[in-house]
Backbone as a chain_set.jsonl record, in Angstrom:
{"seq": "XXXXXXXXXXXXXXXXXXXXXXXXXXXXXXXXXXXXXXXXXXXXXXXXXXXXXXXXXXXXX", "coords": {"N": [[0.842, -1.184, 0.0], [0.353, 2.133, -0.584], [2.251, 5.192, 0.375], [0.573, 7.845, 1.895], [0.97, 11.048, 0.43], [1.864, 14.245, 2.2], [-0.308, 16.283, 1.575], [-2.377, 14.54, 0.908], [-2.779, 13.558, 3.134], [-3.871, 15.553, 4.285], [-6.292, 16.249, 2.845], [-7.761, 13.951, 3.546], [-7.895, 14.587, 6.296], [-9.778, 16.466, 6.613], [-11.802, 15.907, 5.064], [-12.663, 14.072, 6.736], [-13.312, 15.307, 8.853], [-15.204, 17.021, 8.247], [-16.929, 15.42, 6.959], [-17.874, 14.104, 9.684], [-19.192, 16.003, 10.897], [-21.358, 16.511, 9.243], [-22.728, 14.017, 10.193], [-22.973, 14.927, 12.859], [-24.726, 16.954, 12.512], [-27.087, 15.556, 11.296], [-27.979, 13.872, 13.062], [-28.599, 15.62, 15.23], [-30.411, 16.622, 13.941], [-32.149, 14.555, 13.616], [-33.322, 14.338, 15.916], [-34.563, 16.717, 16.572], [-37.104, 16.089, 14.918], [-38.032, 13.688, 15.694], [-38.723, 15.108, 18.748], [-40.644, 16.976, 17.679], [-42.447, 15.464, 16.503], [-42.954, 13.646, 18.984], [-44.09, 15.647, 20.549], [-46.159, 16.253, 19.872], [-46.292, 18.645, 17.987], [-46.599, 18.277, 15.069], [-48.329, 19.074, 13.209], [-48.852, 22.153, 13.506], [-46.252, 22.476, 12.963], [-46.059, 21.882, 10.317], [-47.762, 23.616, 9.355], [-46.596, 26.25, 10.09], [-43.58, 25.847, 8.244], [-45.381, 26.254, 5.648], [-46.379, 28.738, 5.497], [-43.648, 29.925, 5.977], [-42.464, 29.394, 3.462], [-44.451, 30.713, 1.864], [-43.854, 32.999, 2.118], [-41.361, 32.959, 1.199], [-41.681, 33.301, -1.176], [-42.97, 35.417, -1.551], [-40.934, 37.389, -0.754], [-38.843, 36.78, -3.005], [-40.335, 37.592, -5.079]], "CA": [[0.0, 0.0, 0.0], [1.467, 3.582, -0.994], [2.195, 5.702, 1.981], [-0.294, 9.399, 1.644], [1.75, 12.537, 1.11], [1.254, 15.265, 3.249], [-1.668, 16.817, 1.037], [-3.476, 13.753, 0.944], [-3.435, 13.436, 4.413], [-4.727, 16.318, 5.158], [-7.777, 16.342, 2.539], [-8.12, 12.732, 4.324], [-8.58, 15.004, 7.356], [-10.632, 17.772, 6.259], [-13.117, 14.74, 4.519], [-13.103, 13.288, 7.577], [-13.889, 16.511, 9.797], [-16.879, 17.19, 7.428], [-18.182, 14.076, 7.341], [-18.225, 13.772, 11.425], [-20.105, 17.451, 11.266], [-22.725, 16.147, 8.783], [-23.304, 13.18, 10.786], [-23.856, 15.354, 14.333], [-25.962, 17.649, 12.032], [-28.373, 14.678, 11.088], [-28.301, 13.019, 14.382], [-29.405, 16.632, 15.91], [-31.989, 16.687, 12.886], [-33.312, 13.223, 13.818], [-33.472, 13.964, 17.408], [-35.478, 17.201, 16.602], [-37.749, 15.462, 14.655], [-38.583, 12.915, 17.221], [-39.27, 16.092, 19.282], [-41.265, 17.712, 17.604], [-43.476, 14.434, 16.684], [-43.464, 13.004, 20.142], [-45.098, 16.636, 21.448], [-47.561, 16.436, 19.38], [-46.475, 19.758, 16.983], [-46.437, 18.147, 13.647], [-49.314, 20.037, 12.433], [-48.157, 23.325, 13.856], [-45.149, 22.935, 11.962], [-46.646, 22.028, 8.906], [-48.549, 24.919, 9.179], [-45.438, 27.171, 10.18], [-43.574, 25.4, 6.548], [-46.031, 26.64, 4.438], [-46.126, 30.012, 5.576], [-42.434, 30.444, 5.87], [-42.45, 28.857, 1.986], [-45.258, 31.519, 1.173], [-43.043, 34.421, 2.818], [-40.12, 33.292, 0.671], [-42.044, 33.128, -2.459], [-43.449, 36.751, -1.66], [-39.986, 38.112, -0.708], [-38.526, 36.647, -4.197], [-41.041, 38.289, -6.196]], "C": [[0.885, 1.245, 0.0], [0.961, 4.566, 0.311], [1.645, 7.534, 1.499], [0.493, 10.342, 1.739], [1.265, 13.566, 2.252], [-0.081, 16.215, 3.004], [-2.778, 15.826, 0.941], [-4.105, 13.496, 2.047], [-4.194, 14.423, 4.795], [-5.896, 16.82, 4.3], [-8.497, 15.314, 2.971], [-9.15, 13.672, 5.699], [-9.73, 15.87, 7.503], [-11.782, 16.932, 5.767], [-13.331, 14.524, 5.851], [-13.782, 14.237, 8.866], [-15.264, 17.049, 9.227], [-17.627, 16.068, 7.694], [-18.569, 13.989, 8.68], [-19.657, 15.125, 11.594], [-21.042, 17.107, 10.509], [-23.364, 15.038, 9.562], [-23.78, 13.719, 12.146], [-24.994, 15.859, 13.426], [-27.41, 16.57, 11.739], [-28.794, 13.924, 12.07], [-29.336, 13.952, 15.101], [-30.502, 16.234, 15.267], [-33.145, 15.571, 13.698], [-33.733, 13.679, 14.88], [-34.669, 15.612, 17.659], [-36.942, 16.849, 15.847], [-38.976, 14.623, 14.692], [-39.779, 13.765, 18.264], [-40.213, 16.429, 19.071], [-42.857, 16.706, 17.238], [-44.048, 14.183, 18.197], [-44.382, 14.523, 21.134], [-46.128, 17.077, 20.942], [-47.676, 17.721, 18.417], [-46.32, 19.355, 15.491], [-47.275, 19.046, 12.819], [-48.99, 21.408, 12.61], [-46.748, 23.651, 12.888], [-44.881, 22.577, 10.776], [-46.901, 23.344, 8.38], [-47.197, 26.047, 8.767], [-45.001, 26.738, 8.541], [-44.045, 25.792, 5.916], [-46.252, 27.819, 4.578], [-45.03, 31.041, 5.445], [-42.116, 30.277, 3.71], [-43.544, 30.724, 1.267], [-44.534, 32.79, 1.271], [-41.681, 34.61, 2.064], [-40.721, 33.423, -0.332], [-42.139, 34.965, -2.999], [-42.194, 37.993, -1.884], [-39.074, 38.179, -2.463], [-38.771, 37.323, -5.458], [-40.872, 39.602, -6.046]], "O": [[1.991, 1.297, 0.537], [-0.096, 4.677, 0.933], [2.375, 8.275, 0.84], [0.88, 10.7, 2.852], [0.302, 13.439, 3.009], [-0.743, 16.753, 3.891], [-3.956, 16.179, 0.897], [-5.301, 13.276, 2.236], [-5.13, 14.259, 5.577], [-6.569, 17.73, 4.783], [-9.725, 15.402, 2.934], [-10.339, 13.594, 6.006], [-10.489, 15.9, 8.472], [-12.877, 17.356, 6.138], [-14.462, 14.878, 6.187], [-14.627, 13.823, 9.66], [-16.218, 17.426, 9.907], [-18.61, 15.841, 8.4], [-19.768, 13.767, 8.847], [-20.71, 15.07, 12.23], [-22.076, 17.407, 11.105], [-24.593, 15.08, 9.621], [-24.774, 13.216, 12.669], [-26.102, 15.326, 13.494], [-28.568, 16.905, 11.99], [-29.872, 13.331, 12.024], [-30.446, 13.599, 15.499], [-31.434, 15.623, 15.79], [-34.295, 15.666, 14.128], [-34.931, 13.408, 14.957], [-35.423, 15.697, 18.629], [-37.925, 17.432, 16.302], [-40.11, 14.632, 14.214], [-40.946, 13.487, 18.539], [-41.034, 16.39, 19.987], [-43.998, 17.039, 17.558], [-45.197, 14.415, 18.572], [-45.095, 14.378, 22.127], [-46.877, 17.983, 21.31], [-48.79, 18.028, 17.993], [-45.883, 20.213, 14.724], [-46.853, 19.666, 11.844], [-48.81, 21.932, 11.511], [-46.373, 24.681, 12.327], [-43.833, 22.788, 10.166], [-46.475, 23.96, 7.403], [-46.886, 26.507, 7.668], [-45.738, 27.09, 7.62], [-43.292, 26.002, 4.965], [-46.404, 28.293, 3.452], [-45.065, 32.222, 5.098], [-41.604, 31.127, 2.981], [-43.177, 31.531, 0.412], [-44.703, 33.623, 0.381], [-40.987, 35.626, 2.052], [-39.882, 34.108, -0.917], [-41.751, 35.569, -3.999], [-42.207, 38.983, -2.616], [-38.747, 39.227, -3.021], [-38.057, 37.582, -6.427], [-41.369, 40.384, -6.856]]}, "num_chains": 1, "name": "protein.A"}
């Protein structure tokens, strides 16, 4: 096996420091998710979603 120069290693590291930060980011995600199911606001933040969606549409135009 060929031994990584010093630039490889360290886009090795920089991949590997991203990837760890997308994986907290989706863990948080899931775990708000959960949240926001298990308290019973799914509809509430449906609602919210489609208003924030309507608010960007308005701002765009």
């Amino acid at each position: 096996m060929n031994e990584m120069t010093e630039y490889e290693k360290f886009l090795w590291e920089e991949l590997s420091a991203a990837n760890d930060m997308l994986l907290r980011n989706a863990f948080l995600l899931d775990d708000y998710i959960d949240y926001i199911n298990a308290a019973g606001l799914r509809e509430e933040f449906e609602a919210f979603r489609k208003v924030k969606a309507q608010q960007e549409a308005n701002t765009s135009n």
